[in-house]
C-alpha positions in Angstrom: 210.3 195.2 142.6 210.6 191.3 143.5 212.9 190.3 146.0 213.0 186.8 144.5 215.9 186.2 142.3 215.8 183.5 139.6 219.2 181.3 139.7 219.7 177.4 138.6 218.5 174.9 141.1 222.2 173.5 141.4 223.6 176.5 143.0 221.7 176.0 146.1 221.4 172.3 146.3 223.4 169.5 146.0 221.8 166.0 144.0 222.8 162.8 144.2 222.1 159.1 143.2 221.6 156.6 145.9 224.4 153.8 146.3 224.1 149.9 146.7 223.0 149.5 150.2 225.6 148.4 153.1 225.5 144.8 154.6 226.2 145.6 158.3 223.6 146.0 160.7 222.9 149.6 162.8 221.1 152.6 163.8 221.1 154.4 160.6 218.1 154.9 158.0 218.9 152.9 154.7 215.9 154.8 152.2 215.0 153.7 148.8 212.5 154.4 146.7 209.3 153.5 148.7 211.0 155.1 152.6 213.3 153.3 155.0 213.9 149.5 154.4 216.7 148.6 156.5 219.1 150.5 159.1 222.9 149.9 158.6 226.3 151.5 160.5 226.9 153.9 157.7 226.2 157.0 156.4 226.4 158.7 152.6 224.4 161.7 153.8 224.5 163.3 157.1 223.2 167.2 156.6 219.2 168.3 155.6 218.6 166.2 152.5 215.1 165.4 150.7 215.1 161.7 148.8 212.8 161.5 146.0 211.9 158.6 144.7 213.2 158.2 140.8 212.1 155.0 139.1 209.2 152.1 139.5 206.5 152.5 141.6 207.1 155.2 143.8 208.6 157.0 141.6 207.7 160.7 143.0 207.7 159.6 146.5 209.4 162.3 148.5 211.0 161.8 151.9 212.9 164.7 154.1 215.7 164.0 157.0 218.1 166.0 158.9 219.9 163.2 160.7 222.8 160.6 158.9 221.4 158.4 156.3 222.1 155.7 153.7 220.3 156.7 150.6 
């Protein structure tokens, strides 16, 4: 007998869309699509979060932090 049990990926994680970057200036990763591409003061992700990459090029690109983020 399998200890595994099979549920829907949405019970244990959360997904999300990234938003329109922030202006200001900072500390804090901004990711898109092909890894970081700017730092900023703010934060839309804070906890363990993987970014995968969606559309274009990089689409498939995959990226893991466990720090605050801009995605």
């Amino acid at each position: 007998m399998s200890e595994w049990k099979e549920c829907k990926l949405g019970k244990l994680l959360v997904f999300g869309n990234g938003k329109t970057r922030p202006k200001s200036a900072g500390e804090i990763p901004i990711y898109g699509g092909n890894g970081i591409m700017g730092y900023t003061n703010q934060k839309n992700y804070e906890y363990e979060t993987i970014i995968i990459g969606r559309v274009g090029a990089y689409c498939g690109s995959v990226y893991y932090e466990n720090k605050p983020i801009w995605v």
